[in-house]
N, C-alpha and C positions, 0 to 999 in steps of 0.2 A: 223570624222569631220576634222581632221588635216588634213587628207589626201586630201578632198578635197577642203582645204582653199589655199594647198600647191597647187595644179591640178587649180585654179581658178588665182591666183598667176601667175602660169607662163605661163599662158595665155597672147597671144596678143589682144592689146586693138581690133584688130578686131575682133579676136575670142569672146572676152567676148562681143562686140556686137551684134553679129550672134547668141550667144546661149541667149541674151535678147530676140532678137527677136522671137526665137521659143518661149519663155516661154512667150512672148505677146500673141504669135497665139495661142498657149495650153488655156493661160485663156479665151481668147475671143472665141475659139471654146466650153471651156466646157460655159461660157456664155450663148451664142445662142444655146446653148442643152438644158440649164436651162431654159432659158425666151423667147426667139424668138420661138421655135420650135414649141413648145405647141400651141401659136396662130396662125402657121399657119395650124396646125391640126384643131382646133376650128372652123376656119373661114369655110375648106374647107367641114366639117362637118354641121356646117350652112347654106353653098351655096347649099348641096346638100338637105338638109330639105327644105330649098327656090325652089330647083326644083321641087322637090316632089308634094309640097304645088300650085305650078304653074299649073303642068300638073293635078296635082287631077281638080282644079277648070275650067281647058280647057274642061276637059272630063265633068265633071258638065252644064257647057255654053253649051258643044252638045246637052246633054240628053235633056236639056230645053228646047233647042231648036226642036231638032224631036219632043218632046213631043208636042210641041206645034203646029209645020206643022201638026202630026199627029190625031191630036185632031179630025178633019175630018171624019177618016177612022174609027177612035177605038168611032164614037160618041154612047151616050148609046142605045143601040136596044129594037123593043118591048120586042123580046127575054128576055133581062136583064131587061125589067122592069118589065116582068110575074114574072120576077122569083123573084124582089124586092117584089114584091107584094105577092106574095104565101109567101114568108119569114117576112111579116109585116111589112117591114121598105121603107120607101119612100127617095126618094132623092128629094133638093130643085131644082127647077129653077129658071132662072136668073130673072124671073118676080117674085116670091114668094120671094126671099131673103130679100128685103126693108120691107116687112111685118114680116118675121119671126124677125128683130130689135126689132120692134114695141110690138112682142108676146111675145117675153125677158122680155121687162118691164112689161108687164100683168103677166108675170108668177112671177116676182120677189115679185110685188106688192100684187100680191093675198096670196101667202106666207105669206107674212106680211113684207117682205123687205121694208128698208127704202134708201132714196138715190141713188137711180138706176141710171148707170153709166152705154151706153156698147159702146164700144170704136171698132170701123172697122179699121182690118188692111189691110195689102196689099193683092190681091187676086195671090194665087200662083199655078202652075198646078202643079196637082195628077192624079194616076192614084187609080182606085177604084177595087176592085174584089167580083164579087157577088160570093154568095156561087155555089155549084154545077158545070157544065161545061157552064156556061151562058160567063165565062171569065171576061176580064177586057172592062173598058171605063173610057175616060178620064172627068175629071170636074175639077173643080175650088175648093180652099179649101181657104174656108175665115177665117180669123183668128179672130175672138170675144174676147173683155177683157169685162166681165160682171163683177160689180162693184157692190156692194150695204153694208148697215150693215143691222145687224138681227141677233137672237140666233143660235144655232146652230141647234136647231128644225126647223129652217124656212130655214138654209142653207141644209137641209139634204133633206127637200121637195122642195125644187127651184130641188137640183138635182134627185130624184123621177120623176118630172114634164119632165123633159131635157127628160131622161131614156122613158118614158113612148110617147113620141111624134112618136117612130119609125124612125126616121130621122137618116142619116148616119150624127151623130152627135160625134166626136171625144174630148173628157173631158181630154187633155195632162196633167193638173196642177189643183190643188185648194189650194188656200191659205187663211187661218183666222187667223189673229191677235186678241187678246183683247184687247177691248177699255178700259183701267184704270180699267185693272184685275176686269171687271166684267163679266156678263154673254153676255154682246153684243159684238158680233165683227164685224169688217171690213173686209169684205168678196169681194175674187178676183179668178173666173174662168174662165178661160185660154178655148175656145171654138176652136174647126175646124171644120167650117160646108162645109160638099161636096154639090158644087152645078153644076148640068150638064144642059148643051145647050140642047134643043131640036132640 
């Protein structure tokens, strides 16, 4: 330590300005190692998730779109509807959908459902695939929030009823709450019903 008190000493005042100033740059470099650096790895880490996120939803916008020009070409054939038909299950048309609403609350009702509630969301294109080599065709997938309360005997035949209609009817969710921890609950099924253009 002497030594270097003695070595700092006899140093000129310019010298000992010049070796300040390195030991200014030294801290302020390990600084910006410490605190700057890291955010701009962050950022550039962030920008490329934001790309990713971009081009994913570009490529999505296409699909929608062919799907949607294509609607035309892939529409459902007799072909695919023998073969709906030999397999049991019918698809809606866009004239039958306003009705099938209406068969919702009959079904809920007859159950014994109370409060029927069924909420139309936005119609979105799907593509469908029948079994066998019949292939695909495109429709429409409407999205249903069926609402109602009733025990759970009566939510379990609303969905029996759904099940047994044969309809390309897709059941995503069911959710039941208990209304004040009794046996009724508030009852919400999440519905996709495929509907194809003739």
């Amino acid at each position: 330590m002497k030594k270097l008190t003695t070595l700092l000493i006899g140093l000129t005042p310019l010298h000992r300005a010049a070796a300040g100033a390195v030991a200014v740059l030294a801290v302020s470099a390990l600084i910006f190692q410490m605190i700057v650096a890291p955010y701009g790895e962050r950022r550039k880490s962030l920008k490329t998730t934001l790309d990713t996120v971009r081009q994913a939803n570009r490529v999505m916008e296409i699909q929608a779109a062919k799907l949607k020009s294509g609607a035309r070409e892939l529409a459902i054939s007799g072909t695919q509807r023998a073969a709906l038909e030999q397999m049991g299950t019918g698809i809606f048309t866009a004239d039958e959908a306003p009705g099938f609403i209406e068969l919702l609350r009959g079904v809920v009702e007859t159950a014994g459902g109370k409060n029927v509630g069924v909420r139309e969301g936005e119609p979105l294109p799907a593509l469908v695939q029948v079994r066998g080599d019949a292939g695909f065709f495109t429709a429409e997938k409407l999205p249903l929030t069926l609402s109602f309360e009733g025990n759970f005997a009566e939510v379990s035949d609303v969905l029996f009823k759904l099940r047994g209609m044969r309809r390309f009817i897709g059941v995503p969710e069911v959710r039941m709450n208990s209304k004040n921890y009794t046996s009724e609950l508030d009852v919400r099924i999440e519905l996709d019903v495929a509907i194809a253009g003739d």
